[in-house]
N, C-alpha and C positions, 0 to 999 in steps of 0.2 A: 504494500500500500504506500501510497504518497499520498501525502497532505501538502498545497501550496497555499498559506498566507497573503493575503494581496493588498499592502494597504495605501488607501487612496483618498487624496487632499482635493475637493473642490474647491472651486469659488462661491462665496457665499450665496450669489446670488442661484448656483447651479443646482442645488441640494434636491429640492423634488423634483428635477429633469434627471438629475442624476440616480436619484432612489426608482425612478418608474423605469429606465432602461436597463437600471440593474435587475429589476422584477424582473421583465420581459427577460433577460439574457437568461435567468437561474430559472426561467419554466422552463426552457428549450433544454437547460442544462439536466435536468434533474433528471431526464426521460432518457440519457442516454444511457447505454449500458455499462461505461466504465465510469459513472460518477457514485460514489454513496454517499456523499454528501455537497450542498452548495449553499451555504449561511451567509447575509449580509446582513452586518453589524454596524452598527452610527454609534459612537464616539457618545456616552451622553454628557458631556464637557465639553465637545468642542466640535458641532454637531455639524462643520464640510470634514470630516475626518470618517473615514470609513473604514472596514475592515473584508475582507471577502474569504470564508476559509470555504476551502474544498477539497474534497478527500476521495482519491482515483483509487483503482484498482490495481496501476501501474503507470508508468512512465508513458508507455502507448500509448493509454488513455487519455492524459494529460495534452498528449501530442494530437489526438484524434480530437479532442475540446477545440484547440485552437483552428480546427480544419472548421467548423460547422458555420453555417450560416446566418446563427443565432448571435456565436462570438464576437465572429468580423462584424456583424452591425452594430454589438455593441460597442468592440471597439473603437469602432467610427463615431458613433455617437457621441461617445463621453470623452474623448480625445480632447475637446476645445472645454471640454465642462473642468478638467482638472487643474489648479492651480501649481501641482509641481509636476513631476513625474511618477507613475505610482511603482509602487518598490514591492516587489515579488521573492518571497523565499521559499524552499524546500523545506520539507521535515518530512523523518524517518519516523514511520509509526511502531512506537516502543508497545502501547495497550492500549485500548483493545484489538488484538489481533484475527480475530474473528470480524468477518464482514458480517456477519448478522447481528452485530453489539453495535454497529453504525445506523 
């Protein structure tokens, strides 16, 4: 399993353009076979500050996310909505190792 963290800074004025295309992106996301999970999270202190965790069944998957035509629009979309650049890390899933605990 892989888990990627995605965290992302809008402009203040962007915040519900930005919460409704992230919706839109995590329905399409949620349906595919290598995702078990897709959570966005708003900062409640500092509420253009987002979070996005998502948790694949592999690396492929990960890779096969970015293919969909769900993604690319949203990353079109929110591209001009973001105030910095948004910062993406890895994590190795230590527990729970069981896809059915997701």
């Amino acid at each position: 399993m892989v888990v990627r963290g995605i965290t992302v800074q809008v402009f203040e004025g962007q915040v519900e353009a930005f919460k409704a295309a992230t919706i839109r992106n995590r329905a399409g996301s949620i349906g595919e076979p290598g995702i078990l999970r897709f959570d966005i999270l708003q900062n409640s202190d500092e509420p253009t500050l987002f979070f996005l965790y998502e948790v694949y069944v592999s690396e492929k998957a990960t890779l096969a996310h970015k293919e969909t035509d769900h993604y690319k629009t949203w990353k079109t979309a929110v591209e001009s909505m973001m105030s910095a650049p948004r910062k993406g890390m890895a994590y190795t899933v230590i527990d729970p190792v069981d896809e059915d605990e997701w």
